[in-house]
Every structure is written in structure tokens, then in C-alpha cells.
matplotlib code that plots the C-alpha trace (Angstrom):
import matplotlib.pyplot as plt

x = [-11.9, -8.1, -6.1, -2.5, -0.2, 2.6, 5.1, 4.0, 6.0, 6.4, 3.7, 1.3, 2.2, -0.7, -3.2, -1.5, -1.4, -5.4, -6.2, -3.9, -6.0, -9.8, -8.8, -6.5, -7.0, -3.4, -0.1, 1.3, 1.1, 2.4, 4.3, 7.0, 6.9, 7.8, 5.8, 6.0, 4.8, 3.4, 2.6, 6.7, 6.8, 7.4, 4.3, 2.5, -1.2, -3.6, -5.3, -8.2, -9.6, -7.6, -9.2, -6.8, -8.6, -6.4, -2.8, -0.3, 2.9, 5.6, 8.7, 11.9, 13.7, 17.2, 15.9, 12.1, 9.6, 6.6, 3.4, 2.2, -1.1, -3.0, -6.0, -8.7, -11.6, -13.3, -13.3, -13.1, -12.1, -8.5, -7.3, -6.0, -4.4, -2.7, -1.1, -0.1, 1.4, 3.8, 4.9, 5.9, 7.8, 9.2, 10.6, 12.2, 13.7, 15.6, 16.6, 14.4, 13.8, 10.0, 7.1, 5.2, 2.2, 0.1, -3.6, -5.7, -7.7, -10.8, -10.2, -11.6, -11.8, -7.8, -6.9, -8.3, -7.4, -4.0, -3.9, -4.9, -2.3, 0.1, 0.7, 0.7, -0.6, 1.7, 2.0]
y = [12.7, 13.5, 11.3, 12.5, 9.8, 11.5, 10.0, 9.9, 13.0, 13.8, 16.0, 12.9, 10.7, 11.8, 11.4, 8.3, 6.8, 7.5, 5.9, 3.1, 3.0, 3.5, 0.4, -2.2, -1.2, -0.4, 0.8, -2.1, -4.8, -8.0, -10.2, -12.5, -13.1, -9.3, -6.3, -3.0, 0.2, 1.2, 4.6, 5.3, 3.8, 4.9, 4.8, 6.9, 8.8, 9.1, 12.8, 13.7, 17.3, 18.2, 14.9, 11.5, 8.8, 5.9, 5.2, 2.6, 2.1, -0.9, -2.0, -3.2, -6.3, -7.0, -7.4, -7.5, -4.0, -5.7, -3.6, -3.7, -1.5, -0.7, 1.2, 2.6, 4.9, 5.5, 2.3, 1.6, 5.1, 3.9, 4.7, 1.0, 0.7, 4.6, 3.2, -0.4, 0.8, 3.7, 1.2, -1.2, 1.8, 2.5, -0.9, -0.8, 2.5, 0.8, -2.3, -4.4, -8.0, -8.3, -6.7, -9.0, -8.4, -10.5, -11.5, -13.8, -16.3, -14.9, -11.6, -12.4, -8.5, -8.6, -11.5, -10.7, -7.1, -7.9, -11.3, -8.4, -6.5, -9.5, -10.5, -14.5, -16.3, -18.0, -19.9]
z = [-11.6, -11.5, -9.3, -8.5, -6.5, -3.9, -1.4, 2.7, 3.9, 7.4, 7.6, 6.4, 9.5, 12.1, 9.1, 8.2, 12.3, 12.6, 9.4, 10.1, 13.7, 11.8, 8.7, 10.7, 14.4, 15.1, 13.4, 14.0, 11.4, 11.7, 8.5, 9.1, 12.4, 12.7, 14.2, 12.3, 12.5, 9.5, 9.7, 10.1, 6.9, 3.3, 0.9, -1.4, -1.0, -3.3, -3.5, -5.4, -5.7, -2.4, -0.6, 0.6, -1.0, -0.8, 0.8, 0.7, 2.8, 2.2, 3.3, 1.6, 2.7, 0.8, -2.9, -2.5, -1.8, 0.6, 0.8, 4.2, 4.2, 1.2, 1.5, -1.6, 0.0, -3.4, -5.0, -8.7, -9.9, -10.4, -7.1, -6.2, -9.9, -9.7, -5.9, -7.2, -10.4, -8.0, -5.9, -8.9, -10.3, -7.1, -6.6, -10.3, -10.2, -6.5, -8.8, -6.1, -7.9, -6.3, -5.0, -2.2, 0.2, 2.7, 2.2, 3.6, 1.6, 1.8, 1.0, -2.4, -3.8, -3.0, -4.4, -7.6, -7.6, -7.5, -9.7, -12.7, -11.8, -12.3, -9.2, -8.4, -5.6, -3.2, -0.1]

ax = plt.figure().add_subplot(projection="3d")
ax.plot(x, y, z, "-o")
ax.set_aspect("equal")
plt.show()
């Protein structure tokens, strides 16, 4: 199965606003004592055979890309790996010096999705 990454565009955002509704109950996510809305954010979709199946969006605060959503509808295809590894690149190609997100503890399946990608728990 062929899994192509793009950027959100515009046309993308009432797609992006229900999804955001169905997976986290609202657009806006909260991280840092902040509210944002996350389907006005920039991100990347995951498309397979003309279907969505997975979408990230992030944020960038001075130096550091944070990824605020992160969503994989067909689960260990590569989808998760395709989006992580874009927004890595993404951050590098802006000369950002880190790429951050927000878990909770017991969101085991995250935790060690993103430890094998290299990321390292903090906090």
C-alpha cells in the first residue's frame, strides 16, 4: 500500500475541523497553559489510494516545532512513521533545534511509538 505525505492546504481545513471534533472532541487543544486551534494549523496528511488515513498538525514556538494532534487511522502500515519522519524534516529544513509533543502517561502505544523514533521522555 502506497502512502504519500502532503502539507494541510486550505482546502483540507473542514476535513481537518471534523476530524479534530470525531478524535479530541474539539479544535482546541490545550499545551502550555495555552488554547489553540488546531485545525488553523500547519501539518501534513497522510493519503492512501485517494483515502486520508492519518494527519498531523504542529506548531512552532521560537526554536522548537511542537506537534499538537497526531492522528494514524490505519495503524501499523507506516502511516505514523511517513508523518513523524515529515515533520522531523520539516523542522530541519526551518533550522528549528527540537521537535516536542504532549502525552499523557498512560498512553502507553505513544510513548513507545515515539521513544523508537528517538524521541526522549521528559517531565
Amino acid at each position: 500500500m502506497e502512502i504519500t505525505i502532503r502539507r494541510i492546504e486550505d482546502s483540507d481545513r473542514k476535513w481537518l475541523t471534523e476530524v479534530l471534533i470525531a478524535e479530541w472532541g474539539s479544535v482546541q487543544i490545550a499545551n502550555k497553559g495555552m488554547l489553540r486551534d488546531a485545525s488553523q494549523m500547519e501539518g501534513f496528511i497522510a493519503e492512501s489510494q485517494g483515502e486520508k488515513v492519518g494527519v498531523s498538525t504542529y506548531d512552532i514556538f521560537d526554536s522548537e516545532l511542537e506537534i499538537l494532534t497526531f492522528n494514524s487511522f490505519k495503524e501499523r502500515i507506516g502511516v505514523g512513521s511517513l508523518l513523524t519522519e515529515a515533520t522531523i524534516q520539516e523542522a530541519k529544513e526551518r533550522k528549528l533545534n527540537r521537535v516536542t509533543l504532549v502525552t499523557t502517561n498512560n498512553n502507553l502505544n505513544a510513548l513507545s511509538f515515539y521513544q523508537k523514533r528517538g524521541f526522549v521522555i521528559s517531565g
